[in-house]
N, C-alpha and C positions, 0 to 999 in steps of 0.2 A: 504494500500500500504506500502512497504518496503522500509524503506528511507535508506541512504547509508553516509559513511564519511572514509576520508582518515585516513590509520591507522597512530600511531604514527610514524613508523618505514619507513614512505614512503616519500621520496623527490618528489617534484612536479615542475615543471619548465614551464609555459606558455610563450613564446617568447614576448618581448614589441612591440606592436604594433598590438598584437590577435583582433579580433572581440569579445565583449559579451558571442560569445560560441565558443572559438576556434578552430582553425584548425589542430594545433598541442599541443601537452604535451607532455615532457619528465618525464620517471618515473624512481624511484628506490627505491627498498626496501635494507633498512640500515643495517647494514654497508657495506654489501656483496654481494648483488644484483647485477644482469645483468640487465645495464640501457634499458627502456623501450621506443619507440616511438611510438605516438600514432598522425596516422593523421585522419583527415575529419571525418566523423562518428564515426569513433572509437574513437574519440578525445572528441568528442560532449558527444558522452554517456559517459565520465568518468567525464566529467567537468559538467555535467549537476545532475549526481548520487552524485559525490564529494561533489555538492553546496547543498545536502537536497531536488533535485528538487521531489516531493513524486510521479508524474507519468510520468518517464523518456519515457519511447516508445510515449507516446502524446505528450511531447517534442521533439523528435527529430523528430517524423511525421512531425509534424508543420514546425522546419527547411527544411526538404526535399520533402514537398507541395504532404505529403501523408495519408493515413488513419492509426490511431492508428493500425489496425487489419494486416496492411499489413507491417508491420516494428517490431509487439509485438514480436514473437517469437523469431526472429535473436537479439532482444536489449537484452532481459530478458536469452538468451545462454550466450552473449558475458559480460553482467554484472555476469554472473554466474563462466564465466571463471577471472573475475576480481575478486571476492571475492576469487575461490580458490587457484589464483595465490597469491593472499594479496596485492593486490594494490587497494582494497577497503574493507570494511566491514563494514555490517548490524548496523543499530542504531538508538535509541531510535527514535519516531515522535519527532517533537518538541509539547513543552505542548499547 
């Protein structure tokens, strides 16, 4: 599995008082970026890719009381649209 982490170049903002896997994130890519909102699943799959989780789609099934196979496709697009926006990128497993 492809693990994930915030790039250097990105601001990251979770409001106080989130849940474990929030609801919202604010993004922006520095210094010039058009800041980014990210609610409810969108939120989840960037804070859950961002933290290293290494199989994000069974993550968020799990939040949304669904099967890995019925959530892979749309998680593993929308990460794919985060990497090429640069509010994420690919990185090393942990050892």
């Amino acid at each position: 599995m492809t693990v994930y982490r915030v790039p250097e170049r990105v601001a990251h903002v979770v409001p106080d008082g989130e849940p474990d896997v929030p609801d919202t994130v604010f993004l922006m890519r520095l210094p010039d970026g058009t800041p980014q909102l990210l609610r409810d699943s969108a939120a989840w799959v960037w804070v859950l890719a961002a933290d290293g989780e290494r199989d994000v789609p069974a993550a968020v099934a799990r939040l949304l009381g669904l099967t890995r196979q019925e959530v892979a496709a749309d998680v593993e697009v929308f990460i794919a649209d985060l990497v090429g926006g640069g509010l994420l990128e690919e990185g090393a497993p942990p050892a």
